[in-house]
N, C-alpha and C positions, 0 to 999 in steps of 0.2 A: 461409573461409566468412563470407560479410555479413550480419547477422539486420536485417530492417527493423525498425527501432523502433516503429511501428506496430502491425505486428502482435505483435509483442512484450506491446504495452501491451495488444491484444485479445483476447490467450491469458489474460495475467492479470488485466484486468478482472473477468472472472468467478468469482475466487474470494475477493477481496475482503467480496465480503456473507457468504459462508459463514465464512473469517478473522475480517471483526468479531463476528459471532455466536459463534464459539468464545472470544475474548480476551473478549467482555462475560463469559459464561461461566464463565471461569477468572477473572471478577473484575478482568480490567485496566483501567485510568483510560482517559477519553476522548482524555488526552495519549497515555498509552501506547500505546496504537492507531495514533494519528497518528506517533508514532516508528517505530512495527514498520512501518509504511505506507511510511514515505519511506526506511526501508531497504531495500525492496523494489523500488522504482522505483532506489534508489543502484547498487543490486546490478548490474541492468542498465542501467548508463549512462543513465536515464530520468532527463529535466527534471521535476522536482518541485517545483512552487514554488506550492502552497495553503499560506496562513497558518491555523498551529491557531487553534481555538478559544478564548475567552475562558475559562478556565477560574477 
């Protein structure tokens, strides 16, 4: 089975804003978001390459 990465990234595009709104939430840093983030995209072989924030 081949998943296009694309659509991959398209499926979970959309739950990103809902994810940051629960991790602000539950009180995590703007780093820590940015980690849970590019674990998400690592998870699926997804190129991640936004530099965090200046924190």
């Amino acid at each position: 089975m081949q998943i296009n990465p694309l659509e991959v990234v398209q499926f979970i595009s959309g739950s990103f804003v809902p994810m940051n709104e629960m991790c602000e939430r539950a009180g995590l840093s703007e780093r820590q978001i940015y980690d849970r983030t590019k674990v998400v995209f690592e998870y699926f072989n997804l190129l991640f390459d936004a530099v965090p924030a200046h924190w």
